[in-house]
MINULO-882772 format. One line per 2 residues: number of its first residue (from 1); for each residue x, y, z of C-alpha. Coordinates in Angstrom, 3 decimals. Layout:
<sites>
NUM) X Y Z  ...
</sites>
This chain:
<sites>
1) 0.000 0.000 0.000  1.743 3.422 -0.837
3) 1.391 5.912 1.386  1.707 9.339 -1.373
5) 1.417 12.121 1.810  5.163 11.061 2.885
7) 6.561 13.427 5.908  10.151 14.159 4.581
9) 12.486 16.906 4.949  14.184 18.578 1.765
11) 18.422 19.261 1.706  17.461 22.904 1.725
13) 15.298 22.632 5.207  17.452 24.788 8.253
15) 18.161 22.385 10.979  16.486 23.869 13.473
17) 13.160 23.104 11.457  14.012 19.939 10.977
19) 14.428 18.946 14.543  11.001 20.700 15.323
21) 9.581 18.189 12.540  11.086 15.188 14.830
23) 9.242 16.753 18.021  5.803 17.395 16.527
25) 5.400 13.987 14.860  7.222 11.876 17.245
27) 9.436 9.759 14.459  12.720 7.837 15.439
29) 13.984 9.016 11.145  13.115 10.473 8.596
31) 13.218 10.887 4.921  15.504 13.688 3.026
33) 14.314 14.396 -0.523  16.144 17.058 -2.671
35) 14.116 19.716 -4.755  12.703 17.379 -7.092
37) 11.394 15.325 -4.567  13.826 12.437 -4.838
39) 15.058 10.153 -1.811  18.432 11.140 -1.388
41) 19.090 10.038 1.865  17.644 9.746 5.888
43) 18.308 11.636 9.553  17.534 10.051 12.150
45) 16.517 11.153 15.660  20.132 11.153 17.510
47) 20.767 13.831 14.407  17.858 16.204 15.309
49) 18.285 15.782 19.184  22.387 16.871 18.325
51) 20.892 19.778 16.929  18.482 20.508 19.401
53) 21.170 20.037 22.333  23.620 22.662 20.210
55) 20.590 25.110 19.701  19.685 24.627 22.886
57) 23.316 25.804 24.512  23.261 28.174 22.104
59) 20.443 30.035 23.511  21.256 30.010 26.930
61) 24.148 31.626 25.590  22.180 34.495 24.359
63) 19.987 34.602 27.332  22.579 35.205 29.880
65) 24.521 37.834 27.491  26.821 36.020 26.200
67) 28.388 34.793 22.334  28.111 31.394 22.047
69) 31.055 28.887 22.277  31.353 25.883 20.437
71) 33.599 24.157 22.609  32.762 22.473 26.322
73) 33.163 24.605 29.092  36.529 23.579 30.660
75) 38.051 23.303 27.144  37.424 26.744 26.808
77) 40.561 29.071 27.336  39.978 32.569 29.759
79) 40.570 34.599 27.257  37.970 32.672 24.385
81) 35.371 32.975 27.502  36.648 36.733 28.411
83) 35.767 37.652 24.119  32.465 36.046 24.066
85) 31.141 37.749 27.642  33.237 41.464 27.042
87) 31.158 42.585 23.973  27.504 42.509 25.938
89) 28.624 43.318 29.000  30.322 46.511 26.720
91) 27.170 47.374 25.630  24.724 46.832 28.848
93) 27.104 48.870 30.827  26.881 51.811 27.792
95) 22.916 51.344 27.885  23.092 52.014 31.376
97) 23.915 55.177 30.683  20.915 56.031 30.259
99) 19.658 55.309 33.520  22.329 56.955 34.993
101) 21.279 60.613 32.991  17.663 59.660 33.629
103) 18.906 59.482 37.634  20.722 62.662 37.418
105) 18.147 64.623 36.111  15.153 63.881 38.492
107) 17.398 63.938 41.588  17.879 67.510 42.379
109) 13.881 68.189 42.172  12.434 65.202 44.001
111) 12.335 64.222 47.758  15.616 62.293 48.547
113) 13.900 59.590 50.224  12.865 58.088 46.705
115) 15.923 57.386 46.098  15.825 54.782 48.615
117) 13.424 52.727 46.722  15.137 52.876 42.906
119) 17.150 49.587 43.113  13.813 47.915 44.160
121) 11.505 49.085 41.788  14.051 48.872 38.844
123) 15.417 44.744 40.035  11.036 44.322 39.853
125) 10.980 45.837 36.873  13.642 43.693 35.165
127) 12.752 40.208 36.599  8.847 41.147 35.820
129) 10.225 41.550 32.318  12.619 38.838 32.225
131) 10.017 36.454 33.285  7.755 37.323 29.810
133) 10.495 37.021 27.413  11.708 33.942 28.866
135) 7.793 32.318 28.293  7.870 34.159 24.840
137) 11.010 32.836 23.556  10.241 29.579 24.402
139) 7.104 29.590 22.830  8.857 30.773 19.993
141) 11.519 27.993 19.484  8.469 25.412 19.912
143) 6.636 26.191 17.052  3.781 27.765 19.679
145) 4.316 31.541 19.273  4.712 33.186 15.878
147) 4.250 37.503 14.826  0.827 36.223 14.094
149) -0.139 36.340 17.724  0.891 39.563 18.541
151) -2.179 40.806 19.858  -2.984 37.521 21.679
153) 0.021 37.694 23.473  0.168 41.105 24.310
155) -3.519 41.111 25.643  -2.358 37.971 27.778
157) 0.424 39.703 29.576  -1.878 42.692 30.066
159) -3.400 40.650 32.108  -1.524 39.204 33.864
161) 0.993 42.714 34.362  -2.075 43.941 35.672
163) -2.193 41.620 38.784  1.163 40.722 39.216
165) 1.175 44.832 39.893  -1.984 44.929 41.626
167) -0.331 42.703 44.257  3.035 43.659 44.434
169) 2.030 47.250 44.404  -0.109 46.220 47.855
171) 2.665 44.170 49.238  4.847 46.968 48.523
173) 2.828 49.405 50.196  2.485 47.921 53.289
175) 6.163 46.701 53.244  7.393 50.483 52.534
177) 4.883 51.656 55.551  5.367 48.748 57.798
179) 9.197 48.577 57.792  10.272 51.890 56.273
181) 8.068 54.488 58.180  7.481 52.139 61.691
183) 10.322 49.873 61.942  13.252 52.049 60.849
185) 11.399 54.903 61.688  12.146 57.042 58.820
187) 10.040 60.203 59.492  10.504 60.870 55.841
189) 8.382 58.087 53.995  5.137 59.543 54.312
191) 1.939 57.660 52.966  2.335 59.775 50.008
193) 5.822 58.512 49.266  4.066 54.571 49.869
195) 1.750 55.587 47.482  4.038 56.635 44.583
197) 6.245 53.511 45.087  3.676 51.409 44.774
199) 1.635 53.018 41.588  5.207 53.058 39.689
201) 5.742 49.857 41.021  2.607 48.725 39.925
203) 2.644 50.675 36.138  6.441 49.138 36.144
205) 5.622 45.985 36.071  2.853 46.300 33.571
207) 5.296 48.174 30.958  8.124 45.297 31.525
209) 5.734 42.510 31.264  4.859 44.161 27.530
211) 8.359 44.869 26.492  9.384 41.014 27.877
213) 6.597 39.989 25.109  7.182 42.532 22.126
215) 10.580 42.542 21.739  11.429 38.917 20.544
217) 8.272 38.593 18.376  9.549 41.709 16.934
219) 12.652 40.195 16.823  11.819 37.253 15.319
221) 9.670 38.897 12.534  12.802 40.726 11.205
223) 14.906 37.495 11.242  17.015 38.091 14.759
225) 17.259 35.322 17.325  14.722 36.131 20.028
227) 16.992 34.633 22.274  19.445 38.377 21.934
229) 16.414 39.999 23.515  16.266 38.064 26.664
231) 16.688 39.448 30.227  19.957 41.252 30.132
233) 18.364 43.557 27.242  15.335 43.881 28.388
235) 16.924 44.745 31.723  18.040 47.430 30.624
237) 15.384 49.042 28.900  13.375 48.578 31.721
239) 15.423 49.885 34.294  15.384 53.473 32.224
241) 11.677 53.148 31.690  11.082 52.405 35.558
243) 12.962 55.268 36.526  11.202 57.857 34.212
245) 7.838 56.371 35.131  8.661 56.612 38.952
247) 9.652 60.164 38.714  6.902 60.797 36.538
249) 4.328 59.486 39.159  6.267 61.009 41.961
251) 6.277 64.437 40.345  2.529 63.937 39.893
253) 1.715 62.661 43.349  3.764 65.268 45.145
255) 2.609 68.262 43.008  5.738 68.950 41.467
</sites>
């Protein structure tokens, strides 16, 4: 009996693809046919899961800010590992400029005591968004997330930015009142100042759960690895776009 709706893979097929076609239909091999559809050959399942290991390693890579090595760890010489880490950590640390001007220029006309509260509000910020393009990314390299469900997945982490801040903004009010202003008995956070962490803190993590989702669709519609726009990136951006929100808010809240 001939089967004519054969499951192959053509010579020209990226490997990556190929291993995805191993995962969705479960096969131990598969066919390879050329462009005119002639059996030229067969990969097999330790072949796709090779690739999948290699992509795999490859992304973590990316994730953590880093270029990608092709050799084991401990075969890797200092200064191989010191060229494939310098370049990102080059570039976060000029990004960070930017939060660094952003810093400068609120600090003279705000209360001091917000200051206390930055490195909070911009780590939340940056794990909130981390979190998203971690999910994102994933669903990405399985086939589950294409450009395509851009508004799906944005309204979905609308959602759920909205009560991830609801409830950190509460647990951050109370933490703010009950240790800052009782505790430590700071006689300079005020309920007012409470209040303004905890709406930035709350608006913060809405933005970062956003830009965690639209950057490596975006990213992935232009033909970039969505892995490059993982947590260290997205760090950044979010730590400058926490700051200006929180002084925004602030300036709002205390008249300014």
């Amino acid at each position: 009996i001939m089967e004519e709706n054969v499951i192959s893979v053509d010579t020209e097929d990226d490997k990556e693809d190929v291993a995805k076609k191993f995962d969705r239909y479960g096969f131990l091999a598969l066919p390879v046919v050329d462009s005119e559809n002639r059996l030229v050959g067969i990969i097999t399942i330790d072949d796709a899961m090779s690739v999948i290991n290699d992509e795999t390693e490859e992304d973590f890579a990316k994730i953590a800010g880093m270029t990608p090595t092709e050799t084991t760890y401990l075969k890797t010489g200092p200064f191989r590992l010191f060229l494939s880490r310098i370049p990102w950590l080059l570039l976060l640390m000029i990004s960070a400029t930017f939060s660094s001007t952003i810093l400068n220029r609120f600090e003279a006309a705000l209360p001091a005591v917000l200051i206390l509260f930055v490195p909070m509000l911009m780590d939340t910020g940056g794990n909130a968004g981390g979190q998203s393009s971690v999910t994102v990314i994933r669903g990405i390299s399985l086939g589950e997330l294409s450009f395509s469900d851009l508004l799906a997945a944005i309204w979905k982490e609308l959602r759920v930015g909205i009560l991830c801040g609801a409830a950190l903004a509460v647990v951050s009010f109370g933490k703010v009142m009950l240790v800052d202003h009782i505790i430590m008995q700071n006689p300079a956070v005020t309920v007012t100042v409470a209040l303004a962490v905890a709406l930035s803190l709350a608006i913060t993590v809405i933005v970062a759960k956003l830009i965690g989702c639209l950057l490596p669709l975006f990213a992935a519609k232009i033909g970039l690895d969505p892995a490059v726009m993982a947590s260290p990136f997205i760090t950044t951006i979010v730590d400058a776009l926490s700051l200006l929100l929180y002084f925004a808010i602030a300036a709002g809240v205390f008249g300014l």
